[in-house]
Backbone as ProteinMPNN parsed JSONL, in Angstrom:
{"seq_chain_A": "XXXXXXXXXXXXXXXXXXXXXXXXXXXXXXXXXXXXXXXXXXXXXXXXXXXXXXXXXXXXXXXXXXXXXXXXXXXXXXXXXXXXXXXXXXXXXXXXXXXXXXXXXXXXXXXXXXXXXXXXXXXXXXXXXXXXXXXXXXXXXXXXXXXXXXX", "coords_chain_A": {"N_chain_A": [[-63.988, -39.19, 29.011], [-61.73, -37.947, 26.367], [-58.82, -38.456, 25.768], [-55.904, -35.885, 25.624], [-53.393, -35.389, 23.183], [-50.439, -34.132, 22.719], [-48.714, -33.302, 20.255], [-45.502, -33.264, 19.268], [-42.645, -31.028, 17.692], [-40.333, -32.548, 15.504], [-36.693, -31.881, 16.459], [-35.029, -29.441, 14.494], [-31.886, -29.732, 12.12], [-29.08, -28.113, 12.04], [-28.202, -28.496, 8.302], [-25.94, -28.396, 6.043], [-26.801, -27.113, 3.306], [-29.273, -25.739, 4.867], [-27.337, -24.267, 5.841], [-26.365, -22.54, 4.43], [-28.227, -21.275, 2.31], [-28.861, -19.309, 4.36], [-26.93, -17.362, 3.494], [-25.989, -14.34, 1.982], [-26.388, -14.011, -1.012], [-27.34, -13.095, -2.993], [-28.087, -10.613, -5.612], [-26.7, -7.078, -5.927], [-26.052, -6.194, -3.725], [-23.684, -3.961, -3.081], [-25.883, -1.803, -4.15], [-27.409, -1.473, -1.566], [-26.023, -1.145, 0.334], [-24.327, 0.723, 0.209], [-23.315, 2.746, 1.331], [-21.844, 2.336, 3.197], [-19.795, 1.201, 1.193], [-18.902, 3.808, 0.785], [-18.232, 4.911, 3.07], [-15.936, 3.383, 4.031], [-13.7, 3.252, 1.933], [-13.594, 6.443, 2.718], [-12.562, 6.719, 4.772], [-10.577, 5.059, 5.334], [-8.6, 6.788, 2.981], [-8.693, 9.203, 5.211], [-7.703, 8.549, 7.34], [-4.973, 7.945, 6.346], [-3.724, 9.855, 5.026], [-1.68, 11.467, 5.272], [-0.019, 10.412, 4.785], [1.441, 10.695, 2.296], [2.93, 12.334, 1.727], [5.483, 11.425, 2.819], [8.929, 9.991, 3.145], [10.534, 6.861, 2.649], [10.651, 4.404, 4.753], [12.215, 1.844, 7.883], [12.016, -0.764, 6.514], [12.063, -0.308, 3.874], [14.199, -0.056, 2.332], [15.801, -2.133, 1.973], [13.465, -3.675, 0.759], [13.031, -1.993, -1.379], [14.305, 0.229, -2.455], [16.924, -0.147, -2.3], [16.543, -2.81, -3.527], [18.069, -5.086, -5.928], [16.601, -6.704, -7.463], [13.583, -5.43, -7.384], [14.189, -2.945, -8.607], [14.393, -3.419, -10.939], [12.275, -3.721, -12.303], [9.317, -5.146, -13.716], [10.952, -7.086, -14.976], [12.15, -7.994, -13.02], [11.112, -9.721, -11.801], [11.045, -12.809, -12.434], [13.602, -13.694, -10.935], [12.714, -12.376, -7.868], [10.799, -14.19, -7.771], [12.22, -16.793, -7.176], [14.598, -16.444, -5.35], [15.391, -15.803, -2.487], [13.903, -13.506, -0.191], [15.79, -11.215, 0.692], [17.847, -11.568, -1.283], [17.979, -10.107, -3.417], [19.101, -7.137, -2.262], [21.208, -8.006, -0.258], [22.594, -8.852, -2.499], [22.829, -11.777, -2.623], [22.525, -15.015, -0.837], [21.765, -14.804, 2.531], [22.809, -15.61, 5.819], [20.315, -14.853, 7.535], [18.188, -15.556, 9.431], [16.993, -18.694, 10.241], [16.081, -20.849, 8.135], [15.58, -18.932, 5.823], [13.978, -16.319, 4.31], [11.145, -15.712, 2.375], [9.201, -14.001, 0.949], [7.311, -13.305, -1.255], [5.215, -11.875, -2.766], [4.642, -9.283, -1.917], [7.246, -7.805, -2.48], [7.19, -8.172, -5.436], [4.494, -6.539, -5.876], [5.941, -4.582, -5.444], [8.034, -4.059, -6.884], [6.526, -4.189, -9.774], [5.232, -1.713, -8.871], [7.727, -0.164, -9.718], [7.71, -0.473, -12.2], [5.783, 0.836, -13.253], [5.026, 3.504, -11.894], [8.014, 3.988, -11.245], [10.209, 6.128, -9.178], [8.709, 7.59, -7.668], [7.168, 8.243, -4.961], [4.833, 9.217, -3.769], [2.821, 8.476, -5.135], [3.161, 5.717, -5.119], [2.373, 4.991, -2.207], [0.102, 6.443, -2.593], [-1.325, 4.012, -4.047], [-0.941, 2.494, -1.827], [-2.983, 3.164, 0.171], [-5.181, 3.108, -1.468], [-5.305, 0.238, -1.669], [-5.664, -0.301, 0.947], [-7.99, 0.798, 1.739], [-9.843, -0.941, 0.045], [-9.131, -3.28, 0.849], [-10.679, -3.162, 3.165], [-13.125, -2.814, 2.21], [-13.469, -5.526, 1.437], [-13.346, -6.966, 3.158], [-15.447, -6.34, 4.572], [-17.681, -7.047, 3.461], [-16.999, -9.994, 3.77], [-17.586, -10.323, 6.441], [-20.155, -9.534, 6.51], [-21.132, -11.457, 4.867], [-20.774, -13.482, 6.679], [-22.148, -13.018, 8.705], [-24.723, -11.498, 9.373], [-28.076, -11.53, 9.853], [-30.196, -13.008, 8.366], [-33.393, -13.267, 7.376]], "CA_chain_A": [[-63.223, -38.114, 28.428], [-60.753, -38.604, 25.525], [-57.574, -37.507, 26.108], [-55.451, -35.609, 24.253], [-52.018, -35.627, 23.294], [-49.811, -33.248, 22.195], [-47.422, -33.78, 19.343], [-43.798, -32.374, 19.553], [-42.623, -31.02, 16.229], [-38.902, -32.712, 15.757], [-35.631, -30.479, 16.279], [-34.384, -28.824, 13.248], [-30.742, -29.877, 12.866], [-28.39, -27.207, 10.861], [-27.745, -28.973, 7.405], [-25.387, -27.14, 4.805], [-27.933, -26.718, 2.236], [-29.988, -24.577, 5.812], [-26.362, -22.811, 6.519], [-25.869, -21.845, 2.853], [-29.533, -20.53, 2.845], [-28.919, -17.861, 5.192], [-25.959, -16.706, 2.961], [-26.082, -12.88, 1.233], [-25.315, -13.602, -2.627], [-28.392, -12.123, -3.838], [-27.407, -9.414, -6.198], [-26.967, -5.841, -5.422], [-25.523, -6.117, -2.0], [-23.484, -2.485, -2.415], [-26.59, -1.01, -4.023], [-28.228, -1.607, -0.267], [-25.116, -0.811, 1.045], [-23.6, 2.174, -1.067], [-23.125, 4.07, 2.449], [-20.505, 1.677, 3.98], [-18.946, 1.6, 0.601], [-18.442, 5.349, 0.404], [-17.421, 5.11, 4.139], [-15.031, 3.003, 4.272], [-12.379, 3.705, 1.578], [-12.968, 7.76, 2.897], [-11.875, 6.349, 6.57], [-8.811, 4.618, 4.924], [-7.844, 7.463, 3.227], [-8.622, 9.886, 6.095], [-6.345, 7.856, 8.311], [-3.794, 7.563, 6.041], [-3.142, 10.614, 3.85], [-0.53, 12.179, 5.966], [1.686, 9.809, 4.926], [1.918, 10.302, 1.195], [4.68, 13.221, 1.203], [6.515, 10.731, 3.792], [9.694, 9.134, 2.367], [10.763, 5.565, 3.0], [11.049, 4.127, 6.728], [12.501, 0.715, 8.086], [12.951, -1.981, 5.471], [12.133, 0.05, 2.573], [15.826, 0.052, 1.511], [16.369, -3.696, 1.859], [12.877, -4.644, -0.452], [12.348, -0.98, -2.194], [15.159, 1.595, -2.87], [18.068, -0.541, -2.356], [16.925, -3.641, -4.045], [18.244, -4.8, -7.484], [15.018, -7.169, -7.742], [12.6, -4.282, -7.227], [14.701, -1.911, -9.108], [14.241, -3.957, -12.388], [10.74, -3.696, -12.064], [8.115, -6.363, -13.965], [11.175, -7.78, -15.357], [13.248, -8.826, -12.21], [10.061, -10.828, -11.163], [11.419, -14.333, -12.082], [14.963, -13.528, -9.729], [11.852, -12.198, -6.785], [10.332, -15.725, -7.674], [13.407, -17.707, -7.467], [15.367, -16.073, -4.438], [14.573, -15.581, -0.892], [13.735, -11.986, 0.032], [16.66, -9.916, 0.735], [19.185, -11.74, -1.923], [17.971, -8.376, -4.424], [19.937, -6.351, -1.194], [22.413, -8.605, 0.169], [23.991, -9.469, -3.6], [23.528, -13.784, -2.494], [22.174, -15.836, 0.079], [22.565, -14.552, 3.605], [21.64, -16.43, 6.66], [20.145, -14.03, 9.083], [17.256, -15.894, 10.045], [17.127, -19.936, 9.923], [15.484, -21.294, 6.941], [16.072, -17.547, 5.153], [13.228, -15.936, 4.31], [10.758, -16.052, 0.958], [7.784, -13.362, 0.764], [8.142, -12.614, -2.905], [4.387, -11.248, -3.111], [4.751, -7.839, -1.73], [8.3, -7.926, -3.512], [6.448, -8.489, -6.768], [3.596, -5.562, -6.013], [6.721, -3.187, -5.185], [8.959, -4.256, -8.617], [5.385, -3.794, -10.835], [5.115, -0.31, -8.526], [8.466, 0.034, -9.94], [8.088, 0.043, -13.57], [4.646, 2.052, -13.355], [5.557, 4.899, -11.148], [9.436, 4.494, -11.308], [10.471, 6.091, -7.595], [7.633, 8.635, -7.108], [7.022, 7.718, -3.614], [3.663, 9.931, -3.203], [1.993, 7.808, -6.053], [2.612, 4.297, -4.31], [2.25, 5.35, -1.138], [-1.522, 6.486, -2.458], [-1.685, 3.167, -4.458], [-1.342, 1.591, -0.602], [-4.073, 3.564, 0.354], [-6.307, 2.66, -2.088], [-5.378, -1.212, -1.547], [-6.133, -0.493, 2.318], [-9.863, 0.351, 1.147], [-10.393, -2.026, -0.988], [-9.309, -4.531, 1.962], [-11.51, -2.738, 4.319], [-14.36, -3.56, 1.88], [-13.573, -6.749, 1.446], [-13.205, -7.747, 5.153], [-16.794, -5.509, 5.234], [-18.456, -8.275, 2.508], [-17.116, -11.731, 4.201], [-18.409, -10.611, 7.759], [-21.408, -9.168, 6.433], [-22.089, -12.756, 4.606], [-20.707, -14.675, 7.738], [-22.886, -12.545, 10.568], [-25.613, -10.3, 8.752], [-28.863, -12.445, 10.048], [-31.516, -13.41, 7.344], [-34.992, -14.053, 7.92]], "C_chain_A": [[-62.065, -38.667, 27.623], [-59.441, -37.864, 26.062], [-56.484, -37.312, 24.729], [-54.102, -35.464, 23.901], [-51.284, -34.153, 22.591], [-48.493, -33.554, 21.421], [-46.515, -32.543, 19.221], [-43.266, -32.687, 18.168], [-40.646, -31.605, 16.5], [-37.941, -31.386, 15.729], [-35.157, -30.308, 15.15], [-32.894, -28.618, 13.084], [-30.155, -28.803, 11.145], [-27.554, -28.018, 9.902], [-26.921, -27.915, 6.819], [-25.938, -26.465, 4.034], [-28.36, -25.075, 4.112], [-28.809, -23.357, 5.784], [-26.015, -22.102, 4.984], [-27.183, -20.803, 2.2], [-29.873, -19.303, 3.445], [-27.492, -17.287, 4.646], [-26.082, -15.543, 2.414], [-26.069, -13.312, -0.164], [-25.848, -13.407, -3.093], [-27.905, -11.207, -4.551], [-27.656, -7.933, -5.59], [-26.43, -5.162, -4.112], [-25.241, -4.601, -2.205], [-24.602, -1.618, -2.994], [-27.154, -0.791, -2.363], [-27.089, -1.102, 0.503], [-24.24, 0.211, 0.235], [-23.59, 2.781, 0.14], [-21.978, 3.775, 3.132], [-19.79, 1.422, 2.811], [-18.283, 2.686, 0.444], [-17.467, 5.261, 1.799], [-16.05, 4.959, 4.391], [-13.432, 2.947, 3.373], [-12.144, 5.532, 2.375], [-12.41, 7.768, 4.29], [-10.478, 5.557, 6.138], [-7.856, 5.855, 4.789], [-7.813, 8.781, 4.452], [-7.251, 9.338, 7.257], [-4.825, 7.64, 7.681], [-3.076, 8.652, 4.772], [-2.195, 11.73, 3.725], [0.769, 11.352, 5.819], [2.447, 9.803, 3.304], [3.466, 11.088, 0.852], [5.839, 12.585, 2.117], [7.494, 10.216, 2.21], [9.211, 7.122, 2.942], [11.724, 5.346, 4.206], [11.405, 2.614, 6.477], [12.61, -0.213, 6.872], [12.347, -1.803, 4.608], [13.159, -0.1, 2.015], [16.111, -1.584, 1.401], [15.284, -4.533, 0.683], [12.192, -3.541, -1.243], [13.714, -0.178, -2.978], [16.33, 0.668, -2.806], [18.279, -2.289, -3.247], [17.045, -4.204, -5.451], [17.249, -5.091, -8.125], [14.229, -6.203, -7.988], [12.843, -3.429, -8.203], [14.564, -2.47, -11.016], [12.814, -4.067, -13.163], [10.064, -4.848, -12.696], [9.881, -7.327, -14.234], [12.885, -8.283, -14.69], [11.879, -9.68, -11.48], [10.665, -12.136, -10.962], [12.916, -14.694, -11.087], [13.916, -13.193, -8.321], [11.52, -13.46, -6.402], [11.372, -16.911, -7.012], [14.525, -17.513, -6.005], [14.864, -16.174, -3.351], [14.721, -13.854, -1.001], [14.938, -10.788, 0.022], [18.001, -10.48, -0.307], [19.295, -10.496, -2.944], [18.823, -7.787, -3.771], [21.263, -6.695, -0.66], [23.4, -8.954, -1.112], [23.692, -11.02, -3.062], [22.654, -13.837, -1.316], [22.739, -15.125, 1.143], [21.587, -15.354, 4.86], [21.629, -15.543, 7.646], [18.783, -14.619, 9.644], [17.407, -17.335, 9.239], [15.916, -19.987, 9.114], [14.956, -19.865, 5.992], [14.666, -17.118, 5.508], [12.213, -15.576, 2.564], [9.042, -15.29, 1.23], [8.046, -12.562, -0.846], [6.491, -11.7, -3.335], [3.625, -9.745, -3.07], [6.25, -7.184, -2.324], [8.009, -7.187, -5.188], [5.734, -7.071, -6.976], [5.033, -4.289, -6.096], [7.552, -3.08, -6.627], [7.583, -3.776, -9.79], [5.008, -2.607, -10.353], [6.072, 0.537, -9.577], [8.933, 0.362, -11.432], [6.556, 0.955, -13.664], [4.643, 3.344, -12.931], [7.092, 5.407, -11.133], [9.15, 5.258, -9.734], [9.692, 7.291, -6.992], [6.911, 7.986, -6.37], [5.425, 8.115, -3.518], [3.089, 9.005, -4.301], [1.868, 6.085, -5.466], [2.295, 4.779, -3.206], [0.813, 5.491, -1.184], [-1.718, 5.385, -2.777], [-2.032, 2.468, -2.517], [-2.516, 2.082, 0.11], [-5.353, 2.956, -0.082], [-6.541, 0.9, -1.617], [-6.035, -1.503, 0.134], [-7.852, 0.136, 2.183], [-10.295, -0.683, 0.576], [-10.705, -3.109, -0.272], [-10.678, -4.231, 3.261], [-13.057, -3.028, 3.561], [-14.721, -4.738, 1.574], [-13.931, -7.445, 2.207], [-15.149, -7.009, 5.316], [-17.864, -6.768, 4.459], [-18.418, -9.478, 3.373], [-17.857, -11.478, 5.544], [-20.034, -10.107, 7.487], [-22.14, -10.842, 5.606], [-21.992, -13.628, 5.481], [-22.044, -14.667, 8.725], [-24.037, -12.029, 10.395], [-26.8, -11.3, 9.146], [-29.654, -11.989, 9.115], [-32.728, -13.545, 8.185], [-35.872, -14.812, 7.024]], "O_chain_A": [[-61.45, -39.66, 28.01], [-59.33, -36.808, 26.685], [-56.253, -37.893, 23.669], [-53.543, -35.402, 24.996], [-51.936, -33.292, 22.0], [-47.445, -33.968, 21.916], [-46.727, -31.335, 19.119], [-43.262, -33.756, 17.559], [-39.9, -31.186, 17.384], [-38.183, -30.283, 15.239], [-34.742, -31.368, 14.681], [-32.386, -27.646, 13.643], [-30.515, -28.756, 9.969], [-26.418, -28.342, 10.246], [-27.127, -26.72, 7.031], [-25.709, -25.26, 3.935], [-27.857, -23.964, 4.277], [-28.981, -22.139, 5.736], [-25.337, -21.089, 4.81], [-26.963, -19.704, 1.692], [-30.783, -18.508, 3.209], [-26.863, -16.678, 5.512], [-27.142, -15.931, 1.923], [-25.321, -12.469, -0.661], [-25.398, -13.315, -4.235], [-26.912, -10.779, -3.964], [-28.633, -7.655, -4.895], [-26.423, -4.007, -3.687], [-26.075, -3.806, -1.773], [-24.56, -0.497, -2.489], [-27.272, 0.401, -2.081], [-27.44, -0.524, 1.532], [-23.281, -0.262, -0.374], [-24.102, 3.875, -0.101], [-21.205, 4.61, 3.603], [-18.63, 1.326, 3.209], [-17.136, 2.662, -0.001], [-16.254, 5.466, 1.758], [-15.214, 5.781, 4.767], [-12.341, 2.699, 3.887], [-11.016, 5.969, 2.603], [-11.879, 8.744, 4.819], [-9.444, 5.623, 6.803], [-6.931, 6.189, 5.53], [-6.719, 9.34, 4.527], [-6.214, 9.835, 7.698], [-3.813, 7.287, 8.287], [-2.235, 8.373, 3.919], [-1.915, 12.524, 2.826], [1.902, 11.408, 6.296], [3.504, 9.246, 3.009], [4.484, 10.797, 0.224], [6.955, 13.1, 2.18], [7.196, 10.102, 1.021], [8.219, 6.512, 3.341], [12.835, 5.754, 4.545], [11.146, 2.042, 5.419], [13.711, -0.167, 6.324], [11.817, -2.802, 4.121], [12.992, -0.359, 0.824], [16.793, -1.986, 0.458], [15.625, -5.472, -0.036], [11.093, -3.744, -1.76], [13.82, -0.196, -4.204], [16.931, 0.967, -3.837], [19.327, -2.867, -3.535], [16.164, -3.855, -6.236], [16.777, -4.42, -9.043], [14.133, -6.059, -9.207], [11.857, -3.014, -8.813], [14.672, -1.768, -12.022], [12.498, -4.416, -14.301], [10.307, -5.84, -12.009], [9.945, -8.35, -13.552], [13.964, -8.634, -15.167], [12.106, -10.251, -10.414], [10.856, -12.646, -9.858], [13.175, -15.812, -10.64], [14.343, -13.887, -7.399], [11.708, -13.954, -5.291], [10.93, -17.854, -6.356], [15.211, -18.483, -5.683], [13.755, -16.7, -3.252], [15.467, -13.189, -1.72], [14.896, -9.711, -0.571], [19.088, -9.917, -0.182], [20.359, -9.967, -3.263], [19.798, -7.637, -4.507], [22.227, -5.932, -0.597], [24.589, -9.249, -0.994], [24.768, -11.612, -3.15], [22.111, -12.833, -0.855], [23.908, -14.746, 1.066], [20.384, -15.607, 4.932], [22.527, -15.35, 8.466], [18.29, -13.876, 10.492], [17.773, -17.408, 8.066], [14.907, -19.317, 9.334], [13.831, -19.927, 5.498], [14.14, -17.366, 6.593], [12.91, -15.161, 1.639], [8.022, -15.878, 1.588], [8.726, -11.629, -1.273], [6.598, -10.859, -4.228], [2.683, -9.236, -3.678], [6.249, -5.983, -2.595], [8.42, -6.193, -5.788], [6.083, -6.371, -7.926], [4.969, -3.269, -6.783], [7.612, -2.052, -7.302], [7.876, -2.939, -10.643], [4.33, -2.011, -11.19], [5.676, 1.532, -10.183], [9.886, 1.018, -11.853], [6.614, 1.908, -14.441], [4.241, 4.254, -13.657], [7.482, 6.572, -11.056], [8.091, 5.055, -9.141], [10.039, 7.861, -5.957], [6.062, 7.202, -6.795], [4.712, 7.183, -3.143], [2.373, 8.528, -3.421], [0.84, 5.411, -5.4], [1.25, 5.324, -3.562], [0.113, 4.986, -0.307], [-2.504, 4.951, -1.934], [-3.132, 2.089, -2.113], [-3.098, 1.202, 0.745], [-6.27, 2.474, 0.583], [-7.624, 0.403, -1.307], [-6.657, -2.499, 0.502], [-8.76, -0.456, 2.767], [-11.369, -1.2, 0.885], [-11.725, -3.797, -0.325], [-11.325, -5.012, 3.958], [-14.02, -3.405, 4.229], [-15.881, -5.125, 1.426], [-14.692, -8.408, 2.109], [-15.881, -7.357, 6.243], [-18.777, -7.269, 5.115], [-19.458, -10.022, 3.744], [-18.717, -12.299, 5.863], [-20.946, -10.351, 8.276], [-23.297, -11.24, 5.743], [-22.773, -14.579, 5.469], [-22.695, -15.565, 9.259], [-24.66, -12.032, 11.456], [-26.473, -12.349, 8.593], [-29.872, -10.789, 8.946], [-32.894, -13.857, 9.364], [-36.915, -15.304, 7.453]]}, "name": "protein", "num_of_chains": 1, "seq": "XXXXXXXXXXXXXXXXXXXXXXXXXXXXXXXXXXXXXXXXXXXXXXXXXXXXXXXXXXXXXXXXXXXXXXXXXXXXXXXXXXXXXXXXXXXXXXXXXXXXXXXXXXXXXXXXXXXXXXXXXXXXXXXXXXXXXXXXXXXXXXXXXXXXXXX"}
């Protein structure tokens, strides 16, 4: 009797090329998905459209209504760039937190709010709306190309 062997196929080790392979970037994605696009900006604004006749809360006045930066709109940008955060409010340098503080990119969006809308609150207030969809479809794209299994 011959005997017979059995051959063992090697393990299949996850190259980049394999993990890039099982990636989404085919075209069309929100045609296939046009249902979680619709969804998810009308769940933003559903959650959030009680707040447009709101005024301005907590440290609106220090990087919105009270600051000179902001108040100059596109063309206090390079003083936004150039300062730390609350010198538009404080008039100068203040040290209330060690090594100050320097977020000039929501600054920036509120000063370019500032010459487009001028201080009609209910019009940014929707703009943040809209930007909180937009993120919610964004964040809906990267996990759908991280997690979405291929075959």
């Amino acid at each position: 009797m011959a005997k017979t062997t059995i051959k063992k196929k090697p393990a299949k080790s996850k190259s980049k090329s394999q993990f890039a392979s099982n990636l989404d970037f085919t075209p069309g994605f929100w045609e296939r998905h046009w249902k979680e696009a619709l969804i998810i900006p009308i769940l933003a604004f559903a959650l959030y459209w009680m707040c447009l006749p709101y005024g301005y809360v907590l440290d609106d006045q220090i990087v919105i209504t009270g600051n000179d930066y902001t108040k100059k709109g596109i063309s206090g940008i390079w003083e936004i760039l150039s300062t730390e955060s609350f010198s538009g409010y404080f008039h100068g340098q203040q040290d209330l937190v060690a090594g100050a503080r320097y977020r000039p990119l929501s600054i920036i969006s509120f000063a370019v709010e500032q010459s487009i809308f001028g201080d009609n609150r209910i019009e940014r207030h929707f703009i943040n709306i809209l930007l909180y969809g937009l993120i919610g479809l964004l964040i809906f794209r990267v996990l759908s190309i991280l997690f979405l299994k291929r075959d």
